[in-house]
N, C-alpha and C positions, 0 to 999 in steps of 0.2 A: 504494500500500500504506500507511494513516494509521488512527487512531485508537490510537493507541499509548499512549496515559498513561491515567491515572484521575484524578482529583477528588470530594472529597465534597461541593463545591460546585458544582462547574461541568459539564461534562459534559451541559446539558441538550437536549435533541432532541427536535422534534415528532414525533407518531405518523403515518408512512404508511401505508399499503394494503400487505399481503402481495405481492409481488412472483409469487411461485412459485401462491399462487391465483391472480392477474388471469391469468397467464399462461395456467394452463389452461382460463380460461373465458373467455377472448380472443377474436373473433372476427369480424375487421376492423379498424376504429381503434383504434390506440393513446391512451388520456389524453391527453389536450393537455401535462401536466406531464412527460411522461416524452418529449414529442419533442422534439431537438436540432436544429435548421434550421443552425448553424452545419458542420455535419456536412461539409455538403453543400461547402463550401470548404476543408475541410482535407483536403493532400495526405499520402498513405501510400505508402511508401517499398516496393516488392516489387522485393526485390535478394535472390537467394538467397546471394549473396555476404557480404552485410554481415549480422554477427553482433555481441552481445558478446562479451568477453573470456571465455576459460574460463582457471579458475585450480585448479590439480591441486593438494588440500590436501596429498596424501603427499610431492608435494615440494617441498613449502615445509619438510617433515620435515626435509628427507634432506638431509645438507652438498652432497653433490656436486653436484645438483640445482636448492639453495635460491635463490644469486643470481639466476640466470636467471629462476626464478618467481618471486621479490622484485621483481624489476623491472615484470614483467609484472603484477603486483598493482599496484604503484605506479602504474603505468601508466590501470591501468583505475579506481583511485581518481578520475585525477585527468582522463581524459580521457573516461570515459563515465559513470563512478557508479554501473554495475550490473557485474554479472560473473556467471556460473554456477560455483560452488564443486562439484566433481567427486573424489570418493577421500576425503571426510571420514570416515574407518573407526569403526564402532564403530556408529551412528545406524540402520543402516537396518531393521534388525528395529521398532524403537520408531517410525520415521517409515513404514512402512507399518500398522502397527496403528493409528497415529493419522489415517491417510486413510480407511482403512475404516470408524472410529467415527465420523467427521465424514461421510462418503455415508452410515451409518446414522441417524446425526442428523436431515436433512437428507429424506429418508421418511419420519418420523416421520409421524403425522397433524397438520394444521396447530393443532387444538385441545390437541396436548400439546407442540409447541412453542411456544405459547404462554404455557407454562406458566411457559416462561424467558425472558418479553418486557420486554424492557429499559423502566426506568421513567422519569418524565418529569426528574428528575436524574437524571448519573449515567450513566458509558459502558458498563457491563457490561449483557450482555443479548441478546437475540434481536430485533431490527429493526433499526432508521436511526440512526447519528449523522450529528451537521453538519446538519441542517436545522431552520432558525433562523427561518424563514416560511414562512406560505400560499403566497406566488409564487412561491418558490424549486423549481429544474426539478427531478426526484426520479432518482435511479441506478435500471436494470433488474436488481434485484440485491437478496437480502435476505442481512442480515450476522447473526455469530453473534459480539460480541466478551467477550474475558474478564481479567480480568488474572491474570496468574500469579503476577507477584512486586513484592514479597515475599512471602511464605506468609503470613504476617499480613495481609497485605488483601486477599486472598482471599476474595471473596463468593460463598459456597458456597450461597448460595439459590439462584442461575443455574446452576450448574455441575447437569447433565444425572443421573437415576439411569438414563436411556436412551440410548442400549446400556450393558447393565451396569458394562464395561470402561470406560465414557469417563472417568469423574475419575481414575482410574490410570493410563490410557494418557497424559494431556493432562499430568498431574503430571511423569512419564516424560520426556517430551515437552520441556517447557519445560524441568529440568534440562542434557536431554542438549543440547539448541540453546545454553543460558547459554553451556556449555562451548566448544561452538564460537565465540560471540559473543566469550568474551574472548580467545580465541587469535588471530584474525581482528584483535581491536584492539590486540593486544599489537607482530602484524606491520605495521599500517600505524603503530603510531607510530614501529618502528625504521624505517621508507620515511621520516616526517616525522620523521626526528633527532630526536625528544625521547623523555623517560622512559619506557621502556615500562611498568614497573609502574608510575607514576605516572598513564599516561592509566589502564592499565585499572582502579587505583582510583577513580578517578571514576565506576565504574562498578560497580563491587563494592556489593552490593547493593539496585544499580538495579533498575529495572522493567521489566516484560514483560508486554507484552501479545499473546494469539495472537485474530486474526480469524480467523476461518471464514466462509468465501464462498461463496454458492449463486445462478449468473447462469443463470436460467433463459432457454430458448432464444427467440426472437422474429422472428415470421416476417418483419416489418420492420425487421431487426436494423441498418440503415443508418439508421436515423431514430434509436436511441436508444445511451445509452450506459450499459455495466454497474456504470465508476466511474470518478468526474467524474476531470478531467485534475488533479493536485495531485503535490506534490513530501510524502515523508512526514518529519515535523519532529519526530522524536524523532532515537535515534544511528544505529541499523544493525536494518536490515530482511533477515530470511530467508525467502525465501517457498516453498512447496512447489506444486508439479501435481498435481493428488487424481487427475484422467483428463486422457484423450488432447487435449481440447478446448484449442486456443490462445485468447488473448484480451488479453495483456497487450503493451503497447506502449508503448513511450519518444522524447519528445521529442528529438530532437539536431538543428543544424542549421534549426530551424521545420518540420518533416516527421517526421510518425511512420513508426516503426522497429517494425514486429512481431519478437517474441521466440518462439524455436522451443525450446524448456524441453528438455533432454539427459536422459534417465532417471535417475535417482537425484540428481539434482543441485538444491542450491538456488540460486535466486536471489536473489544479495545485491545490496542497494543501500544507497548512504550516504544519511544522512536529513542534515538541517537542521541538527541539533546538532553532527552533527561535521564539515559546513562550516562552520559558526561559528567551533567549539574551533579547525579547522585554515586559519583567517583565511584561506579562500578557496580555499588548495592542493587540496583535496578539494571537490567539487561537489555536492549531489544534484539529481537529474533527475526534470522532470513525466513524468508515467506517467499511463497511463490503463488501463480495462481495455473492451473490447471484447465483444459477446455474439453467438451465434452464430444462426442461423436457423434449425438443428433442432435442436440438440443443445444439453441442460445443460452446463455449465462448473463445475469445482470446486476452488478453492484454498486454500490455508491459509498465511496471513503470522504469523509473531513480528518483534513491535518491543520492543528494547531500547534502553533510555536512560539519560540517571544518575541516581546515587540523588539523595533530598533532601539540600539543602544545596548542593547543586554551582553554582555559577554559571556560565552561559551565556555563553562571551564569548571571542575570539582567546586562547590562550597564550600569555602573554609572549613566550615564546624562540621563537615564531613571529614576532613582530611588530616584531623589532630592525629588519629591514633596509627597509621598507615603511609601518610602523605599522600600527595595527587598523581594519581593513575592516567592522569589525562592533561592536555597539553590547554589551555586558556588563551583563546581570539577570542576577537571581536563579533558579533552574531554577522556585521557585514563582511570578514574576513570567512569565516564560516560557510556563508552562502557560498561565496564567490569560488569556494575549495570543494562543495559539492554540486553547484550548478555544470559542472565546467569537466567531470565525470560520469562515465555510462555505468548504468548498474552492475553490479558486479556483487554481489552477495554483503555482508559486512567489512567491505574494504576501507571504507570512509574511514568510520569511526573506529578501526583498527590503526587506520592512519593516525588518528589523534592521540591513538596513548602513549605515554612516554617510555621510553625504555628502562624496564628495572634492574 
């Protein structure tokens, strides 16, 4: 789940092939670019047993309740990096209307989604980020990303007049997710003993970006992949199920883990920035997503990160008893060190730690 920031410099991506056309007039071979040969030796993990964590937001609410789910949050920060958030009240009127506008998006005819085709700077838009050459292998997947926030960078040339509803459902949308984004960071930093209003200022009028994902089906779906293995390097990723279609999978142990998405629930995972901030305690985990052989697949991620001016780097009062794991930029030295690389599993933020 990545492309979470913007740039008005950087940001820039070569133009692929429509994914969702090649598909339908596919007819045999797949492109040479879009087949994965490594495929063929990575093992996948079928254990209907092994799940993530589910973490029930009402009672992280509720005093009697809270410990027990505090722990179980702490837990799954620190020992898997994704979790299903279940019982976050208030969202789910506004996150079904925003599934339905993103599946009406996503029909459109492909010459008026082009209309919102993201340009050669710059990550807002209808096609590919991250690809930075000719040779470089292409995801079975076309993306829709946007950034939401602040409302001032808001590039409303991309934002859709089709379906009527989408820039007020998406508007809607990203509000209602902030809210959950700071309550969610407010609770891990009392798990990591430091300031809670403190961490979630760091974050007070941060950025958001929502991708919309449309993995069309592939009848050689073992040969390709929907989106490359990478770990997402902004703070905290919410991601939704638009339909029934599974596809997303996490690394743990060198073996992928399919993820069986709970109805109503998101899927959070910690990104880069806040194993950085949390000198290591907190983890995020390579993902990938998967496509299917008959069926379209359709999801929607918001990434949230800090505002400008934040600097990237261990917390002090993390780093008394240890010292810092991780190297301290600027958030705009940061960007500028991940917009500027193609995904590549947890390379980034490999790159940021220091040598012990």
């Amino acid at each position: 789940m990545v492309g979470e920031e913007m740039s008005r410099e950087l940001g820039g991506s070569l133009p692929v092939p429509n994914v969702q056309a090649l598909a339908s007039s596919c007819s045999g071979d797949i492109p040479l670019r879009y087949v994965r040969p490594e495929l063929e030796s990575e093992e996948v993990l079928v254990d209907d047993t092994l799940e993530i964590p589910t973490i029930d937001m009402r009672k992280l609410m509720v005093d009697d309740d809270k410990d027990d789910e505090m722990g179980k949050l702490h837990s799954a920060c620190k020992e898997w990096g994704f979790f299903q958030l279940i019982n976050h009240d208030g969202v789910a009127e506004v996150v079904e209307k925003m599934k339905a506008d993103v599946q009406e998006f996503f029909k459109l005819p492909l010459k008026e989604k082009n209309a919102y085709a993201k340009q050669p700077i710059g990550v807002d838009g209808y096609g590919q980020n991250f690809v930075l050459s000719e040779g470089q292998k292409l995801d079975w997947a076309d993306m829709f990303f946007l950034q939401t926030l602040p409302i001032p960078e808001r590039k409303m040339r991309f934002w859709p007049q089709q379906p009527t509803s989408f820039r007020e459902t998406l508007d809607k949308y990203s509000l209602e997710l902030v809210k959950v984004s700071k309550c969610l960071l407010k609770l891990m930093a009392k798990n990591l003993a430091i300031n809670p209003e403190q961490f979630a200022n760091m974050f007070e009028d941060g950025r958001q970006g929502v991708r919309m994902n449309y993995y069309p089906p592939c009848e050689q779906a073992s040969k390709v992949v929907g989106l490359t293995p990478h770990s997402d390097f902004g703070g905290l990723t919410l991601l939704v199920q638009v339909n029934e279609v599974q596809g997303l999978q996490i690394k743990k142990n060198g073996k992928w883990i399919p993820i069986r998405p709970l109805p109503g629930a998101f899927i959070v995972n910690i990104g880069d920035v806040i194993e950085i901030l949390s000198n290591g305690e907190y983890k995020s985990i390579e993902h990938r997503a998967v496509v299917d052989p008959e069926k379209e697949r359709l999801s929607i991620a918001a990434f949230y990160s800090p505002c400008d001016g934040t600097i990237i780097g261990p917390l002090p009062e993390l780093t008394m008893e240890n010292g810092a794991k991780y190297k301290s930029v600027s958030r705009e030295e940061y960007i500028k060190f991940v917009l500027t690389r193609k995904l590549d599993g947890k390379s980034s933020v490999n790159l940021m730690k220091l040598e012990s």
